[in-house]
N, C-alpha and C positions, 0 to 999 in steps of 0.2 A: 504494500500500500504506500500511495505517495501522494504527496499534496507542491503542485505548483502555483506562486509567484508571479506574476510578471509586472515591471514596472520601469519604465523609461528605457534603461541600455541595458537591464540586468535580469535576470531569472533567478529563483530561489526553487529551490529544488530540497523539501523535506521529505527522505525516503527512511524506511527500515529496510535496506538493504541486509544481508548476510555476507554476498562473499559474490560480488558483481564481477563478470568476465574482463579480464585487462583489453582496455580500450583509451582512447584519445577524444578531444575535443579541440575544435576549432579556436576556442575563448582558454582565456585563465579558468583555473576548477581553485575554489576553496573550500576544505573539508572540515567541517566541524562537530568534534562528538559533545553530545549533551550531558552523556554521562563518564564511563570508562574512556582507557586510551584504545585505541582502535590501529590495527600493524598495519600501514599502509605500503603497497609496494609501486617502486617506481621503476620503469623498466627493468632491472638486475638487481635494485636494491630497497631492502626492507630498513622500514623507519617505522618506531613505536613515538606515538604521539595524541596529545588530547584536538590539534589543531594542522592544518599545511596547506600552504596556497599553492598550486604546482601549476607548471609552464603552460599556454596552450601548445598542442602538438606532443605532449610525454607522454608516451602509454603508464597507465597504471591501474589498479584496482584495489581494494580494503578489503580485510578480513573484519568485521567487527560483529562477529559471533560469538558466543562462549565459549567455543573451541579453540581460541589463538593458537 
């Protein structure tokens, strides 16, 4: 389930994701968890963090299930 945003130049995008397929976007991606830290990986490399604003164009995807 998700709930979209839209307003002027930007989208908000509130998902419950699990463990979304590594992929890219055209724009900047800001990730932010509301509660735990969530492993996000970026092309080759894993980053544990509660926040990450990543490039538009870098593959990546989040684990942020109970299973890290």
């Amino acid at each position: 389930m998700f709930s979209i945003y839209e307003a002027g130049n930007h989208l908000l995008i509130c998902a419950d994701y699990v463990e979304p397929v590594m992929h890219s976007h055209s724009a900047a991606h800001l990730m932010i968890s509301l509660s735990d830290e969530i492993e996000v990986i970026l092309e080759n490399e894993k980053i544990r963090c509660r926040g990450i604003i990543i490039p538009s164009g870098m593959a990546h995807t989040a684990n942020i299930g109970k299973n890290k």
